[in-house]
Structure formats: structure tokens, C-alpha cells
VEXVO-294599 format. One record per residue (C-alpha): x, y, z; residue in one letter. Coordinates in steps of 0.05 Angstrom, whole numbers. Layout:
X, Y, Z, A $
...
//
This chain:
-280, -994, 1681, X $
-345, -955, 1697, X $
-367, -902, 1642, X $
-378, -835, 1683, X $
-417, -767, 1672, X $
-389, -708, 1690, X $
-429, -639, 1699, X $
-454, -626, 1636, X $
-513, -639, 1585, X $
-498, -704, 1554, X $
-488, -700, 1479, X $
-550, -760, 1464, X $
-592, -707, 1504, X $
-665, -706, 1476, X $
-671, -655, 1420, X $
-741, -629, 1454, X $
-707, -621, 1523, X $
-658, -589, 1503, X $
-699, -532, 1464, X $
-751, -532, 1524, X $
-694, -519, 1572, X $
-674, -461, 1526, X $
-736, -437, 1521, X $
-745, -432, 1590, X $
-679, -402, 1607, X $
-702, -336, 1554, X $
-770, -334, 1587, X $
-732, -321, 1650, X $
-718, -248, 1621, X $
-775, -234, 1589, X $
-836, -260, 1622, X $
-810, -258, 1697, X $
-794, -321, 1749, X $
-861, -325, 1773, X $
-894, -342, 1698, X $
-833, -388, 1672, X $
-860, -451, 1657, X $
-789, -487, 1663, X $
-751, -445, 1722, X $
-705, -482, 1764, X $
-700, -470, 1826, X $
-639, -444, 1870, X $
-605, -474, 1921, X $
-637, -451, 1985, X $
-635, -475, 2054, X $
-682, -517, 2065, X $
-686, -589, 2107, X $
-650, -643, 2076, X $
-714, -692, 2084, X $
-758, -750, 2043, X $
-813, -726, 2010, X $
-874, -751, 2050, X $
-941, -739, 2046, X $
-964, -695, 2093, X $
-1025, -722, 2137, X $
-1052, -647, 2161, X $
-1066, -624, 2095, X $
-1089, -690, 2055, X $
-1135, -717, 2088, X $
-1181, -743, 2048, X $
-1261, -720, 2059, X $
-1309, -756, 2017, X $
-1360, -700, 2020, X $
-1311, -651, 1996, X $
-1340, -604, 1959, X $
-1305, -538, 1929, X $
-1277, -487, 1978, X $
-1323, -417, 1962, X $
-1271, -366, 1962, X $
-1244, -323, 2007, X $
-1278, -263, 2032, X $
-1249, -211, 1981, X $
-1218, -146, 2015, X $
-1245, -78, 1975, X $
-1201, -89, 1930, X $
-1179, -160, 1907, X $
-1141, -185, 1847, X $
-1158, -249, 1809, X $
-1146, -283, 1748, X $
-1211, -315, 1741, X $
-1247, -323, 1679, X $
-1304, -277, 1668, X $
-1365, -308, 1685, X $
-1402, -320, 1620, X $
-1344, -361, 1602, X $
-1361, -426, 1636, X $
-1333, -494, 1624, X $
-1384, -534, 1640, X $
-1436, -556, 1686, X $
-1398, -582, 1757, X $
-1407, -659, 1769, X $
-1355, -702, 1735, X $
-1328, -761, 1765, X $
-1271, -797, 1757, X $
-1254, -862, 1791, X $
-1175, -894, 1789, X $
-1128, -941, 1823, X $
-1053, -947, 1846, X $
-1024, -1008, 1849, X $
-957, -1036, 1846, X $
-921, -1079, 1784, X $
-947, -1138, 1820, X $
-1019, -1114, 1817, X $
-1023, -1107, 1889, X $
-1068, -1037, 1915, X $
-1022, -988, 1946, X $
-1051, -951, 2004, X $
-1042, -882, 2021, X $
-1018, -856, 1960, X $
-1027, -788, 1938, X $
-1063, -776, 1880, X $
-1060, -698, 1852, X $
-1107, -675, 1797, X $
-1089, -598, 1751, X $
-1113, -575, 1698, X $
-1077, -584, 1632, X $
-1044, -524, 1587, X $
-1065, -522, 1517, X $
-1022, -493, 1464, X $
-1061, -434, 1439, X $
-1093, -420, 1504, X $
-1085, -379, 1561, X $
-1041, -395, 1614, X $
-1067, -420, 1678, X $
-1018, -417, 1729, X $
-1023, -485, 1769, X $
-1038, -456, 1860, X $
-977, -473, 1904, X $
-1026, -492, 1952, X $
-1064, -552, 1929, X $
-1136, -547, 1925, X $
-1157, -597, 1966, X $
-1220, -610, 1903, X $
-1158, -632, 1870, X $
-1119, -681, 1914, X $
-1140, -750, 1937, X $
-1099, -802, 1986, X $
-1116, -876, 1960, X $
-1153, -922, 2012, X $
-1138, -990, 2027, X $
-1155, -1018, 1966, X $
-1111, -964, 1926, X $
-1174, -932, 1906, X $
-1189, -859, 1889, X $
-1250, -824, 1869, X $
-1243, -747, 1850, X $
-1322, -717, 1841, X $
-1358, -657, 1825, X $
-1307, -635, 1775, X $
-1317, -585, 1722, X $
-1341, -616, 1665, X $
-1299, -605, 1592, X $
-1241, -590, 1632, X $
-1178, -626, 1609, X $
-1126, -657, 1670, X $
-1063, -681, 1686, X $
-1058, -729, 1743, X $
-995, -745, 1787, X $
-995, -806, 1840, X $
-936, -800, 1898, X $
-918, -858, 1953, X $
-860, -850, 1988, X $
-839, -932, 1974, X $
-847, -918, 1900, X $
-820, -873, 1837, X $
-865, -819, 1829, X $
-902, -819, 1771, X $
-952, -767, 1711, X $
-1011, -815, 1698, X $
-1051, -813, 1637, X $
-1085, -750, 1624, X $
-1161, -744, 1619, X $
-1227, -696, 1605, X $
-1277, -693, 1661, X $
-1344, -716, 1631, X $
-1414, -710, 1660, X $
-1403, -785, 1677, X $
-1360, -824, 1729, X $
-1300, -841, 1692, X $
-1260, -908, 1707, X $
-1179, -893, 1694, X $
-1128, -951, 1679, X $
-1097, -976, 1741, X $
-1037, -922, 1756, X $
-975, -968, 1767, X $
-930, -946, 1807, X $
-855, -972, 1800, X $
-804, -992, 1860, X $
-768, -944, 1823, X $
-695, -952, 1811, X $
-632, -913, 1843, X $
-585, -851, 1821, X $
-520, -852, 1840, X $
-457, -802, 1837, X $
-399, -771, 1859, X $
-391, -697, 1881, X $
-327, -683, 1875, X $
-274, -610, 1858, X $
-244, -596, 1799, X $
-172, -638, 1825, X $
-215, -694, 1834, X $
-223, -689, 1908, X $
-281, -715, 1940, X $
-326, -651, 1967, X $
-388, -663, 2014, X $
-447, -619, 1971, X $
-522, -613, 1971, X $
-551, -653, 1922, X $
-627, -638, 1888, X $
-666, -684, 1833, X $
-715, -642, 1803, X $
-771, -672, 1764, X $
-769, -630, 1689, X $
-843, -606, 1685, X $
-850, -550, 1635, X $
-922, -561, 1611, X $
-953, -521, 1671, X $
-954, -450, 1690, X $
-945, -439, 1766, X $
-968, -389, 1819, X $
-940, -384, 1893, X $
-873, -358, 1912, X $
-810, -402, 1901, X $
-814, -437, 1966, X $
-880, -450, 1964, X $
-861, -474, 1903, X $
-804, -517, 1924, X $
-854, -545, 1991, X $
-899, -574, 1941, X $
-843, -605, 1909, X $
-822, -637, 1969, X $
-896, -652, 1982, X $
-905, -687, 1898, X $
-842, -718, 1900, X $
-821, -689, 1845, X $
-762, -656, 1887, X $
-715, -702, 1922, X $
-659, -671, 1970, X $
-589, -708, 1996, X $
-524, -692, 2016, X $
-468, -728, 1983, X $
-419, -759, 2047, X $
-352, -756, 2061, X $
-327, -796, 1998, X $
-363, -739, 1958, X $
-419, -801, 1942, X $
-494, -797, 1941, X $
-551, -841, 1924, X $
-629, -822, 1902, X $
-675, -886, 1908, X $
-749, -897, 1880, X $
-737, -860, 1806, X $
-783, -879, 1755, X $
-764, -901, 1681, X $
-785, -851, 1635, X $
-783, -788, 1677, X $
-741, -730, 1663, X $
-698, -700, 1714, X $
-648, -662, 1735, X $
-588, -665, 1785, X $
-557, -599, 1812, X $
-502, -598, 1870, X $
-483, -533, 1906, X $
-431, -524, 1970, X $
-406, -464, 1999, X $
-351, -431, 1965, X $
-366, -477, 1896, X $
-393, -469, 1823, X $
-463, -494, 1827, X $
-460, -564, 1774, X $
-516, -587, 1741, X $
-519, -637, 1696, X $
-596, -645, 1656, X $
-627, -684, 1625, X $
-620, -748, 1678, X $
-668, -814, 1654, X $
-674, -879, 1679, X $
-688, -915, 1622, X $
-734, -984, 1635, X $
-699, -1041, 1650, X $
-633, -1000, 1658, X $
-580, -983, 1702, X $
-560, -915, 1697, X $
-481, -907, 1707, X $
-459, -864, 1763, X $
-453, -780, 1746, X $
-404, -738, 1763, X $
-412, -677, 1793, X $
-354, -630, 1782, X $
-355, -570, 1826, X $
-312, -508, 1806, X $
-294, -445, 1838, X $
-350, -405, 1845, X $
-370, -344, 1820, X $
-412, -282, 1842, X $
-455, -231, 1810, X $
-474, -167, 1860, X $
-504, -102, 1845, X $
-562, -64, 1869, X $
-640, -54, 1851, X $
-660, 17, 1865, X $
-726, 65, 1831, X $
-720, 124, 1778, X $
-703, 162, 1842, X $
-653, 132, 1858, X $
-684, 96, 1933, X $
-655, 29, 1943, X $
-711, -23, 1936, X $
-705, -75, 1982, X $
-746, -149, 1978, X $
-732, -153, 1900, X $
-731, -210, 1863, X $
-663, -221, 1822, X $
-655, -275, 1773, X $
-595, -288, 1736, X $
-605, -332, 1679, X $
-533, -354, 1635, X $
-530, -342, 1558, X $
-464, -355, 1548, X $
-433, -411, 1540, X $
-499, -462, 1538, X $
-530, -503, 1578, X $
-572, -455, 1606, X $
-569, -440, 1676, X $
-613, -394, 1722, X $
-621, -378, 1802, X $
-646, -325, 1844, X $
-641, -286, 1900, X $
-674, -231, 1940, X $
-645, -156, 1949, X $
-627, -125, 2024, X $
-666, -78, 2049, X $
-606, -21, 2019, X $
-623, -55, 1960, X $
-563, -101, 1952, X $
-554, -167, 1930, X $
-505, -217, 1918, X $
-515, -283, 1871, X $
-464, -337, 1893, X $
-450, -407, 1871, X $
-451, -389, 1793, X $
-411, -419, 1737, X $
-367, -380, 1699, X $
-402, -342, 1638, X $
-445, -286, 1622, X $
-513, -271, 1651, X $
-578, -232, 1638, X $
-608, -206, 1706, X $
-683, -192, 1710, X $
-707, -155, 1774, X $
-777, -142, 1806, X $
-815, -118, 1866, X $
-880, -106, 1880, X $
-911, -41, 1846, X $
-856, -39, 1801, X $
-845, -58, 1735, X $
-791, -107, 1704, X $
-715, -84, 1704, X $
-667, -115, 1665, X $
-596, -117, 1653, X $
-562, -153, 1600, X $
-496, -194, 1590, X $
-463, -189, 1657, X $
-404, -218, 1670, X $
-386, -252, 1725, X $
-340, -228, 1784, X $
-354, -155, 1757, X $
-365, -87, 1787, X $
-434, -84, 1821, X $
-489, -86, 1774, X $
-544, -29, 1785, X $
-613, -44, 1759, X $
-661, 4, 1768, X $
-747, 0, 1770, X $
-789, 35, 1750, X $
-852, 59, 1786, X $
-921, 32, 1770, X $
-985, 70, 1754, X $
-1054, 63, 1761, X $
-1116, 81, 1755, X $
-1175, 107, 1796, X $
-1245, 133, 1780, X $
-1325, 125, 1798, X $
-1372, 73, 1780, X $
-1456, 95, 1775, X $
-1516, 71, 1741, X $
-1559, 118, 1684, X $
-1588, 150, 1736, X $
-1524, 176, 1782, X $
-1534, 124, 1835, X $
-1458, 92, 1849, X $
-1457, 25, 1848, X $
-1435, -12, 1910, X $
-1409, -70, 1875, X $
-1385, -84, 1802, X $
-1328, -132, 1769, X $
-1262, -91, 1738, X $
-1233, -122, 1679, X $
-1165, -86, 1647, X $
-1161, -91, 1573, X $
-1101, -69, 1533, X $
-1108, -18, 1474, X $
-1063, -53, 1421, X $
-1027, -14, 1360, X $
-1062, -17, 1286, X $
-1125, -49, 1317, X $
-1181, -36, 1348, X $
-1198, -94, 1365, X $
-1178, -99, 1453, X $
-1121, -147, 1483, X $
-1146, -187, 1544, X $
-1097, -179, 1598, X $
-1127, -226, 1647, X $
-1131, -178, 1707, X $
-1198, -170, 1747, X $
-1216, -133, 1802, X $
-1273, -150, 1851, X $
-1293, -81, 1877, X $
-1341, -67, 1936, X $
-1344, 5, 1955, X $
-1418, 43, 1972, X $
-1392, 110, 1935, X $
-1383, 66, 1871, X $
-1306, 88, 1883, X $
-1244, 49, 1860, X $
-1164, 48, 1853, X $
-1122, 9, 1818, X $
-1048, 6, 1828, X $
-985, -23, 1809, X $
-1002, -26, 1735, X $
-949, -33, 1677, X $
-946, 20, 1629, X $
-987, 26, 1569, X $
-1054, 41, 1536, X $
-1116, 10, 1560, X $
-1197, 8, 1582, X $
-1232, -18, 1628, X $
-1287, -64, 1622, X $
-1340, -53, 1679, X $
-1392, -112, 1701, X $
-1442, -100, 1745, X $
-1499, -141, 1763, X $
-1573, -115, 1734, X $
-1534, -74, 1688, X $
-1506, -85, 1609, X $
-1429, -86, 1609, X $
-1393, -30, 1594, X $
-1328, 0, 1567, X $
-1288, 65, 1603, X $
-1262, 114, 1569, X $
-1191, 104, 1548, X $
-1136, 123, 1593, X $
-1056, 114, 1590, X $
-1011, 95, 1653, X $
-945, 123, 1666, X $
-917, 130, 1735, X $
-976, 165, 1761, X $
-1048, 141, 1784, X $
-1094, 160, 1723, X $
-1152, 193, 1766, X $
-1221, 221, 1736, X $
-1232, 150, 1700, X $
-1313, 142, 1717, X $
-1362, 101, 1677, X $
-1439, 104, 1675, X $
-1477, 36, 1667, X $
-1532, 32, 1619, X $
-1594, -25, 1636, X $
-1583, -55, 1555, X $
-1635, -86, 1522, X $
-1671, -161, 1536, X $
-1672, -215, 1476, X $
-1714, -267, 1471, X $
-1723, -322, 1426, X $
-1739, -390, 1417, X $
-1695, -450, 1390, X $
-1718, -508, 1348, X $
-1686, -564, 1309, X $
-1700, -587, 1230, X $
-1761, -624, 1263, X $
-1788, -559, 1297, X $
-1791, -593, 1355, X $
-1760, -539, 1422, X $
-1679, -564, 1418, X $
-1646, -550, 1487, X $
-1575, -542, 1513, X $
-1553, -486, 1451, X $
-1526, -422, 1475, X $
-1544, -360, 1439, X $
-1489, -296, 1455, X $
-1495, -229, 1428, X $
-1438, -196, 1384, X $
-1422, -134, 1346, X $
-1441, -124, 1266, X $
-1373, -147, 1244, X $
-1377, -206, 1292, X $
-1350, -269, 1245, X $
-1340, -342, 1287, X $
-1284, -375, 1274, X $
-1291, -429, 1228, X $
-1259, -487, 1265, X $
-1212, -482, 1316, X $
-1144, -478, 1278, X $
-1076, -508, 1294, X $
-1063, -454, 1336, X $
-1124, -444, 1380, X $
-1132, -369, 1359, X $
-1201, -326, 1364, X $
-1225, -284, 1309, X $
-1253, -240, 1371, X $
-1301, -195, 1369, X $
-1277, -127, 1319, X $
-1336, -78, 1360, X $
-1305, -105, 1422, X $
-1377, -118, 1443, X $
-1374, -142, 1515, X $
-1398, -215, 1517, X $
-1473, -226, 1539, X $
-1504, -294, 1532, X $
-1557, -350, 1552, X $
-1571, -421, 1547, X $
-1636, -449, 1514, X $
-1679, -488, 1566, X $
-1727, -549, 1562, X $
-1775, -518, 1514, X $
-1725, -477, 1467, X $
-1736, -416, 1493, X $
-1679, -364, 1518, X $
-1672, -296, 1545, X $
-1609, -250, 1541, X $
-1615, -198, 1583, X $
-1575, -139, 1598, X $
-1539, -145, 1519, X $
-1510, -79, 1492, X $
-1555, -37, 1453, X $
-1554, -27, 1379, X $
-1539, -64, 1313, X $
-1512, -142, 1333, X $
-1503, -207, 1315, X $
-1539, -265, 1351, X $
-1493, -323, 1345, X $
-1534, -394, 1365, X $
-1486, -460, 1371, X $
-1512, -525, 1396, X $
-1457, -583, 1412, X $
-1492, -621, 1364, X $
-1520, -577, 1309, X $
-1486, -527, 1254, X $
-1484, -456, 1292, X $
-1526, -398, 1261, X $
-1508, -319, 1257, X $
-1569, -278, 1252, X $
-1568, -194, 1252, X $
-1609, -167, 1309, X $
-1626, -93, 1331, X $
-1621, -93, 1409, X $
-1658, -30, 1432, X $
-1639, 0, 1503, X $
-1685, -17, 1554, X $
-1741, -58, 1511, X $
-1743, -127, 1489, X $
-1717, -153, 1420, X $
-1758, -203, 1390, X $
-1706, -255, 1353, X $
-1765, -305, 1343, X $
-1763, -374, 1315, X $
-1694, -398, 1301, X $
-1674, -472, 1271, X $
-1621, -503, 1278, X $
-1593, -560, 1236, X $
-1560, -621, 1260, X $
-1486, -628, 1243, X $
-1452, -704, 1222, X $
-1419, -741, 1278, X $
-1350, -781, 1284, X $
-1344, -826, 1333, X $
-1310, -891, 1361, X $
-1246, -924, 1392, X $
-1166, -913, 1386, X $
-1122, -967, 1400, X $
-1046, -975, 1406, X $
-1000, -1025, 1356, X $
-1009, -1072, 1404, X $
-1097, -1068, 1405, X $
-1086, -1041, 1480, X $
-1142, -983, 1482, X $
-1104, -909, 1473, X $
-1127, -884, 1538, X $
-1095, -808, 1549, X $
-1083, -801, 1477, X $
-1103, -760, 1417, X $
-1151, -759, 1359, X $
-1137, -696, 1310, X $
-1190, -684, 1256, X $
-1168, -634, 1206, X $
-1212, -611, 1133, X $
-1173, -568, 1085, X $
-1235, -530, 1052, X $
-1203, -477, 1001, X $
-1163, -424, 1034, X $
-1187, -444, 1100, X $
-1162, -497, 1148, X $
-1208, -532, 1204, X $
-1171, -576, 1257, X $
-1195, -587, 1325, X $
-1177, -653, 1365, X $
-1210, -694, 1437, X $
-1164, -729, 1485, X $
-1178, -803, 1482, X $
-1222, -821, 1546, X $
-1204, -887, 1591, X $
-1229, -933, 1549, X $
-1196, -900, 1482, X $
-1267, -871, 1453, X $
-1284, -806, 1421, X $
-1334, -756, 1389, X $
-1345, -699, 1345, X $
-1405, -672, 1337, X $
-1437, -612, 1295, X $
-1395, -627, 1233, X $
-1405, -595, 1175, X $
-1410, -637, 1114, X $
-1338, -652, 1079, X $
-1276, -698, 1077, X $
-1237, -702, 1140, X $
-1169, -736, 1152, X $
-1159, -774, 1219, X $
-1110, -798, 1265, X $
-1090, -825, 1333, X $
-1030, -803, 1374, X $
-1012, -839, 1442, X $
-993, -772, 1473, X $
-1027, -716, 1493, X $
-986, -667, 1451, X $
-1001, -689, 1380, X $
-956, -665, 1331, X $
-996, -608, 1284, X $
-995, -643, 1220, X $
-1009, -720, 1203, X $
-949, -772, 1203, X $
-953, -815, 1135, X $
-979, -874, 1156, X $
-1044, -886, 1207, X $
-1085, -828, 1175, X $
-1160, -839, 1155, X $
-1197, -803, 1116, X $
-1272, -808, 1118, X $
-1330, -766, 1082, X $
-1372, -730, 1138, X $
-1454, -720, 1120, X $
-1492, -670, 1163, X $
-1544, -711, 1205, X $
-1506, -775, 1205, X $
-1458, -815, 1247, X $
-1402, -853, 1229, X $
-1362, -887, 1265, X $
-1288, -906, 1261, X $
-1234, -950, 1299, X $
-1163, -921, 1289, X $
-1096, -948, 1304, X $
-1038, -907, 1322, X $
-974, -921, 1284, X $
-939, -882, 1335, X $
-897, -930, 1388, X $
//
């Protein structure tokens, strides 16, 4: 007597999945389908094939080097950090190797690099459309070699073959070094079987999808770009059940989490999640129970009442749990039918481009037709010029929100790359609200528009005059006077206070003046120029990697220099050495956290273990620190009991420590 599964969340679900999965479901309605971190996708019609790597666009090119951008139209949108806010020289290597369980290389694997999320920091939505910087296809001797990455920057890695199980390998920080990665081992994988079957038992021919559970990453694209890479990762597999209702999914990894959904014309789309292989395991066969499907329709007009056609609709079900979610597009009248959904009640979000969100909430199924109505976008337009009148031909928009009982400015992570001779610009499809504008501008000091507040309309009449700012010099030195290089000085407003330590959740004191940022690196003999830095009473904030930072009050005058002079910097303690795993197998893609309660005040920062299970921090300040090691990248926020060190830090020292992870 086999045990089977039927169409639903198993009760000895993980706890975390199952709040992820909920979580993702509520972002549907409130951040939008194109920012949720755990959409699934809906059942469209695409070819039923393996998931193979696709020669034309992985080539591998050993001189590859990063692709400059695009040439940028008059007016081009980005999410690119301002660009002040570097992560590092470029130039990191990092070496690996795929092989199989016998040890044996594995040839013409693909090996895909992104960078990782942090908790606390801004999302960075991972490009449909693989950067080819990022993506690597193993040679004969299963080798790859990734180079000239960004330094500091933290990534995941994923390694596809179409013999194998897919699988994430351990993550790692790009360091000004070429980095050797444990062998990636890549599983024959085992098999998922099932039945698809309707509610009487009958055997019903579906379309079957396993879709790999990532919810760490952000992504951009539209859903079938989406889905393509998929496909392209592995980390979508497509099949259609046969006549006995019966399907099979080879090459799944242990470990993985996954998802099976089954969809046929006229049926209840069934899903059953969380599916794991679990090593060394057979999984029993699932049953996928098909009911009578159900339909949500409606409409998606504007405030004036035009039928809006090419919307997004998303349906996402509240009621009764597990969470399920699809989409579809609206006609060009504006209609739109959802089809294939399980009985229950739904929250519909709707979108198109230069409108904002519409939403409509619990809808049931098999109702009248749902209207949701958008509305219209505003935006902004003005003139950009230099002290003297002259427009600028070229400058850097970035939109900052206004934000209620502060002054302090909410990034919103638009930018616009204008060119224009007349110094002119537009801005549409904005959301409403309250904001600025921050205006860059080569050869000029940053500077702040007036405030302005969209509605429907284009704000017009919103023009800024750049100012030259003022030039500060200075020259760095250690405790031994001698010239200390590599420490970057940035000028801030009088209120300007640095966060002490990093905090549990990653959060900025900012800047309260909402002085834009201006800064420079010391060179070879300790000497540095900031040019360009606003005018008037600051704070010069100097930070070394190694040394204790410094806050100094400066008068930047407009269009003179500032004389900052000699300024020494003291060298902070260091903590350094090697994690290892219960079994003395180096922690490679772990986690050291380093937290110091000092009064009120709470420092914590941590460093993801690096191939060979090493770490560092450097420019401590003196105190007692507690310690641990956690063999995943996601370390929980507070110690466990037992595998915790705690170690007295002096400023100019080093001290190193070996820590063991309690964790299995």
C-alpha cells in the first residue's frame, strides 16, 4: 500500500516555507508582481521542453569584460546606484569546479553568478537577461573562472547540466584576489513522480511545472522572460502527465525546495508546495487533484472611465490558505478573465504603464465582473542651468521622497540620465506624493530642487540652478604620522552623526541636512581633494578599513578652497581567523556575526566565511565582543547558547580566533 499526496501543503511542511510563501502571496497586493520576491508563476503556453543550456547566448569568452551600457535615449530610467557609492575597485576573481559524486569534471555546465540580498538593504532586482560578466559554461575539466568582479560584493552562485539536479552552491564575497571555491557537486539527481487525476478519481492528461522556491532575490524582466530563464537555470521543469493521468520529473536534487502545480483546460489549477527530495530518499508519488475550475473577470479602466488595455492582473487567494496567485493580461476593451482558479476569495492588484496600482479586495470567485480602475500618473518637468544661466546639456536626476514628521529625504531609487542642450527635462509616469529632486551634474556641487507635489498632472516650472561648491583638501596620516592611504573622507551636514556599527537591521542614521553626498579617497601620500562639496557649515567624516573613523567640523566656502589640514587617524583592533563545521570541514559560505552591547547601544556587523572558512574585522574599537559561526548565509540575529566566543578587542592589535559552529 503506497502512501499518497494529494494537492495540498503537507502538514510536516517547513515552518519558514510556509511563512515565506505567505509573505509572498501579501506582497503580491502591495508591492506589485514585478517586485515579489516569491511570485509564482501562471500557467502559460509555453513549449513543453528540457531545460538546456542554450549555446547562442553562453558561450563562454575568456576576455569578457563588462558590457558598457547601452546608448541612453534623452531620457532613460535606471536604478543604478549613485556614483559616489562604489563597491569596490573591479578585479576579483573567483576560480570553481563541477564535478559529479564520483569526483569526475563535468563539462559544459552552466555556472550563473548574482548578487546576494541583504536584509536591511536595498533591493536589487536580479536582470532576466543574464549578464554575460555573470555566467560561465565549465570546460573540459569542469573548470570555471569568473574575473574582474566587483570587489566587496556578496554572490550567490547556481551550476545547471542537463544530466544532473540543479543545484545553489555556496555563496561567496568577491575579494581583490582569485578565489578558489569547493568543488560544486552536482547530483544524478533523483525522480518525482505523480498522478493527475479529477476529483472522481479519473485519470486527466494536465500540464505539469516544478518550480524551484527561490525567494531570496528580487527580479526584473517581464514574466516570460522570467519563466525563459527558468527554463534556461533549470530551476523550471515542464511535463505533461499521459493518458493514465501519470508523470515523472528526473534529475531533482536533495535539499531543494520546490513546487509542483498542474493546470488543464476546464480544471482548478492544484498545487501542492513545499516538494523535497530528501538525501538518500524516495519521495512517494503526489497526487494531483484537479477540481472544477473557477473564473474571476472584470475590467481595468482610468478615473475616466477609458478601458485600459495591456494591464497586468494578479489574483492572489486569502481565503482559505495555502496561498495561491496567477496573472493575466487585460484586452485591449480592457477585459480580462482569470481561469483555472480554486475555489476561495481573492485580492486583485492591477497595473499598466503610467498608471498607478489598482486594487480590489476579497473577490469571490464566479462573481459579477470585477471593475478596477487606475489612476493616472504625474510628473514632473522643469530646466536645469549653471550660476551663470548657461543650461546644462547633461546632468543625473535623482527622485527623492518628502516623508511626514521628518525632514530628513526617502531614497526612492529612481534616476534619470538626461541629455538635452536647453538643460530641459520631463519626467512621467510618477506615483503620487511629495518629493525633490536631486540634480548631479558634472563640474558642478549637487543640488536639491525646490519641492513639488504630483497628482495626475505634469508638475511644470520645476528648474534648478547649479552652484560650482567649494574644494577641500587635506592630508591623512596614521598614529606614526607617516601619509596612510586607501581612507575616504565625505562631506556631511552639521547634524551629520555615523552610525555606530551596523545594527541588526542594516539601517542608516542618514544625513538630517540631507546634504548631498560628495567624497574622495586618500592617495599614496595621504593627501585628498573633495571637490565640488556643498557650501557652508559640515562635517568631514574620514574612515579607513583599518583605522577608527574621525568626524571633524569644517566651513566649506563657495567657490574657494577649505583647508582641513593634518588629520590622524588611529588604528582600530583586528579579529581574524578560521570557522569550521562539527565535523573540522572548513565553513566555506557561512557566517561569522560579531556583536558588542556597549550601554544603550548595540554594534553587530558580520563577513561571509570565504572558501577556505577565514575571516576579518578590522577598525575595531576597543571592547568585549561575542562571536559565532553559522553554516548558512542567513545567520539568525541573536547568538544560539552554545558555540559563542567572547574575546576582549584592543585598538592596534590582532587577535586571532578559530570557531566551531554548533549548528548541523
Amino acid at each position: 500500500m503506497r502512501n499518497s499526496r494529494t494537492g495540498k501543503v503537507q502538514g510536516l511542511a517547513l515552518v519558514v516555507v510556509a511563512v515565506a510563501v505567505l509573505a509572498a502571496g501579501a506582497a503580491i497586493l502591495f508591492l506589485g508582481p514585478g517586485s515579489d520576491p516569491g511570485y509564482m508563476p501562471p500557467m502559460e503556453d509555453l513549449p513543453i521542453v528540457s531545460a538546456q543550456p542554450d549555446p547562442a547566448h553562453l558561450n563562454q569568452d575568456p576576455g569578457l569584460a563588462r558590457n558598457d551600457p547601452p546608448q541612453q535615449p534623452t531620457r532613460a530610467e535606471t536604478t543604478a546606484p549613485e556614483p559616489d557609492r562604489a563597491v569596490g575597485p573591479v578585479g576579483a576573481s573567483v576560480l570553481g569546479k563541477v564535478i559529479d559524486e564520483s569526483g569526475r569534471p563535468i563539462p559544459g555546465a552552466l555556472v550563473w553568478i548574482s548578487e546576494r540580498w541583504q536584509f536591511g538593504a536595498a533591493p536589487t532586482a536580479q536582470p532576466a537577461n543574464e549578464d554575460p560578466l555573470y555566467k560561465r559554461i565549465t570546460g573540459a575539466d569542469g573548470v570555471f573562472l569568473f574575473d574582474r568582479l566587483p570587489a566587496g560584493m556578496e554572490m550567490n552562485l547556481w551550476a545547471f547540466h542537463a544530466n544532473y539536479a540543479p543545484r545553489l552552491g555556496s555563496p561567496f564575497s568577491a575579494r581583490d584576489e582569485v578565489q578558489e571555491l569547493p568543488p560544486l557537486v552536482l547530483e544524478a539527481g533523483a525522480s518525482i513522480t505523480g498522478v493527475t487525476q479529477d476529483t472522481g478519481g479519473n485519470p486527466l492528461t494536465a500540464r505539469v511545472e516544478l518550480i524551484y522556491q527561490d525567494t531570496g532575490n528580487f527580479r526584473a524582466g517581464t514574466l516570460a522572460e522570467q519563466r525563459e530563464q527558468d527554463l534556461r537555470l533549470g530551476r523550471l521543469k515542464v511535463v505533461e502527465s499521459d493518458f493514465n493521468g501519470q508523470f515523472t520529473f528526473r534529475t531533482v536534487g536533495s535539499g531543494s525546495i520546490w513546487a509542483l502545480r498542474a493546470s488543464a483546460e476546464g480544471y482548478a489549477t492544484a498545487e501542492i508546495m513545499p516538494v523535497m527530495i530528501q538525501a538518500g530518499k524516495s519521495a512517494d508519488p503526489y497526487e494531483l487533484v484537479l477540481d472544477t475550475e473557477h473564473v474571476i473577470a472584470g475590467v481595468v479602466f482610468n478615473d475616466e472611465r477609458q478601458p485600459i488595455g495591456g494591464a497586468q492582473v494578479t489574483a492572489s487567494r486569502t481565503q482559505p490558505r495555502p496561498v495561491f496567485t496567477t496573472q493575466g493580461v487585460s484586452d485591449a476593451d480592457g477585459s480580462f478573465t482569470l481561469r483555472g482558479l480554486p475555489n476561495g476569495i481573492y485580492g486583485l492588484a492591477a497595473v499598466a504603464e503610467g498608471y498607478a496600482y489598482g486594487k480590489a479586495q476579497r473577490v469571490e470567485v464566479d462573481s459579477a465582473p470585477i471593475e478596477v480602475m487606475l489612476g493616472r500618473k504625474g510628473g514632473v518637468s522643469g530646466r536645469v542651468t549653471t550660476s551663470n544661466g548657461t543650461p546644462l546639456a547633461s546632468f543625473r536626476l535623482e527622485l527623492m521622497r518628502t516623508r511626514r514628521n521628518t525632514a530628513q529625504y526617502g531614497d526612492t531609487g529612481l534616476s534619470w540620465e538626461i541629455a538635452d542642450p536647453d538643460g530641459n527635462f520631463r519626467i512621467e509616469s510618477l506615483d503620487a506624493g511629495t518629493y525633490v529632486l536631486l540634480v548631479r551634474a558634472a563640474g558642478n556641487c549637487s543640488t536639491y530642487s525646490p519641492g513639488f507635489q504630483v497628482g495626475r498632472d505634469v508638475v511644470l516650472g520645476i528648474d534648478v540652478q547649479m552652484k560650482s561648491g567649494g574644494r577641500v583638501v587635506g592630508i591623512v596620516r596614521g598614529a606614526d604620522g607617516q601619509p596612510l592611504a586607501g581612507a575616504t573622507i565625505s562631506v556631511h551636514g552639521s547634524q551629520y552623526q555615523p552610525s555606530v556599527g551596523t545594527g541588526f537591521f542594516g539601517v542608516s542614521n542618514g544625513d538630517p541636512d540631507n546634504v548631498p553626498s560628495s567624497s574622495a579617497m586618500s592617495g599614496k601620500d595621504g593627501r585628498f581633494v573633495v571637490d565640488h562639496a556643498t557650501p557652508g557649515p559640515m562635517r568631514l567624516y574620514v574612515e579607513h578599513p583599518t583605522h577608527l573613523a574621525e568626524l571633524l567640523p569644517i566651513t566649506v566656502n563657495e567657490g574657494s578652497t577649505s583647508e582641513a589640514g593634518e588629520i590622524r587617524l588611529y588604528a582600530g583592533g583586528s579579529v581574524f581567523g578560521t570557522a569550521t563545521d562539527q565535523h573540522g570541514k572548513a565553513l566555506s559560505g557561512g557566517t561569522v556575526s560579531l556583536t558588542r552591547q556597549d550601554g544603550d547601544s548595540l554594534f553587530h556587523t558580520s563577513a561571509l566565511l570565504d572558501a577556505r572558512g577565514s575571516f576579518r574585522f578590522d577598525g575595531l574599537r576597543a571592547g568585549t565582543y561575542e562571536l559565532f559561526a553559522f553554516p548558512s548565509v542567513d545567520a539568525p540575529w541573536f547568538p544560539p547558547e552554545d558555540g559563542v566566543q567572547k574575546i576582549y578587542v584592543t585598538e592596534g592589535k590582532e587577535q586571532k580566533v578559530d570557531l566551531r559552529s554548533q549548528t548541523p
